[in-house]
C-alpha positions in Angstrom: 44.2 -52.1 -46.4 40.5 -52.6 -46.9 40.0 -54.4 -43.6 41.8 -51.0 -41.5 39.1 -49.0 -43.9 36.3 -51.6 -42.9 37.4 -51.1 -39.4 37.5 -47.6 -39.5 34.0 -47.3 -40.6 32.9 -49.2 -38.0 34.2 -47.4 -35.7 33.0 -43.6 -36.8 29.2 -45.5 -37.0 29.7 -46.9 -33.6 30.4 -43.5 -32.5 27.9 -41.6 -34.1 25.5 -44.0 -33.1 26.3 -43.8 -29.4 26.4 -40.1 -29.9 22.8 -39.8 -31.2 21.5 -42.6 -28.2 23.2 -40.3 -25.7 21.3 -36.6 -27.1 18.1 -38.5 -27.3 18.5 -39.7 -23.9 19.4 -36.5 -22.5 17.1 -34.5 -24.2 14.4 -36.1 -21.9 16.2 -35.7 -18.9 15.5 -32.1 -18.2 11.8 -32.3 -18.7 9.4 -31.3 -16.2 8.3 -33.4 -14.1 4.6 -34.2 -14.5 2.6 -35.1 -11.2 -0.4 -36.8 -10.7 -3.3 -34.4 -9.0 -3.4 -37.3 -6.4 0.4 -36.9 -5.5 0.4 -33.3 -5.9 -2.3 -33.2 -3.1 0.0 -35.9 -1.2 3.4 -33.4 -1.0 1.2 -30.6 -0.6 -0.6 -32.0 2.8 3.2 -33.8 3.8 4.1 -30.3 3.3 1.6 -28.8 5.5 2.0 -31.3 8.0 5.7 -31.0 8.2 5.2 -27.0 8.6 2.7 -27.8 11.5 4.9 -29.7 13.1 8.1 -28.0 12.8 5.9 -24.9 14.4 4.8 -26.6 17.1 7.8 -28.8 18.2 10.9 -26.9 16.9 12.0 -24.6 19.9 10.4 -21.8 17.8 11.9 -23.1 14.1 9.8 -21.6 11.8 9.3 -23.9 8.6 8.2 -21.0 5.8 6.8 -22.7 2.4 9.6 -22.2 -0.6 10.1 -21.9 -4.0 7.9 -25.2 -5.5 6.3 -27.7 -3.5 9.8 -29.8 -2.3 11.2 -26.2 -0.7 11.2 -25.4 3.1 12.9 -22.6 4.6 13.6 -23.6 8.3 14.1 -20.1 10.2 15.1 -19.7 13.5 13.1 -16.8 15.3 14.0 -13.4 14.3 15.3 -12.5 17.8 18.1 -15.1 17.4 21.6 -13.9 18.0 24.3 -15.8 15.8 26.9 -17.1 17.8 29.1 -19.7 15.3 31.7 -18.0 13.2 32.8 -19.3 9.6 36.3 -20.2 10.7 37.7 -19.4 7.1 35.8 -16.0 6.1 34.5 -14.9 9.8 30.9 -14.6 8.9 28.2 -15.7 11.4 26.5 -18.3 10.6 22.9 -17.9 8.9 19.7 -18.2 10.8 17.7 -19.9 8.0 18.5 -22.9 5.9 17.1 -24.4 2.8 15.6 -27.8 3.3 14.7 -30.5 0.4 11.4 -32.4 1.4 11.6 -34.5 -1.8 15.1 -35.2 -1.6 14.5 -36.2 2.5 11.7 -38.8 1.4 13.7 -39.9 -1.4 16.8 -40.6 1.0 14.6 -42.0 3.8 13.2 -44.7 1.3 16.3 -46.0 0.6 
């Protein structure tokens, strides 16, 4: 009887202990993100560039700056016609589309 109590304890310490790990590790995961001014600068000119060259080379893409410094708005020109239907609900299709520069780096490291 005292070993089942023994092991009980245990176990409810164990648990609360990996409770407390897991909120003290989470609690930092939703921080903000805190740049250096050097690689602010960076994805602010990789932005820039990527605008520039979108502009010139895109068949008349036009990449507009977003929310925060990782957001592009790729629009086609405002004289576009949509063509392609949503099979499902009908819609046309949208002429702009939100684009991650962050997350393209990030995959293209990898």
């Amino acid at each position: 009887m005292r070993l089942l109590q023994l092991g009980l304890l245990l176990a409810l310490t164990s648990g609360f202990l990996a409770i407390l790990i897991y909120i003290s590790g989470v609690s930092n995961l939703y921080d903000k993100v805190n740049l250096s001014d050097e690689d602010l600068n960076a994805l602010l000119s990789f932005r820039i560039d990527f605008q520039k060259c979108v502009n010139a080379n895109g068949l008349g893409l036009q990449a507009l700056s977003g929310g925060d410094y990782c957001q592009i708005k790729i629009q086609f020109p405002s004289d576009t016609i949509p063509k392609w239907k949503d099979p499902k609900s009908g819609q046309l299709e949208g002429l702009s589309y939100d684009f991650n520069l962050c997350e393209a780096v990030a995959t293209w490291e990898q």
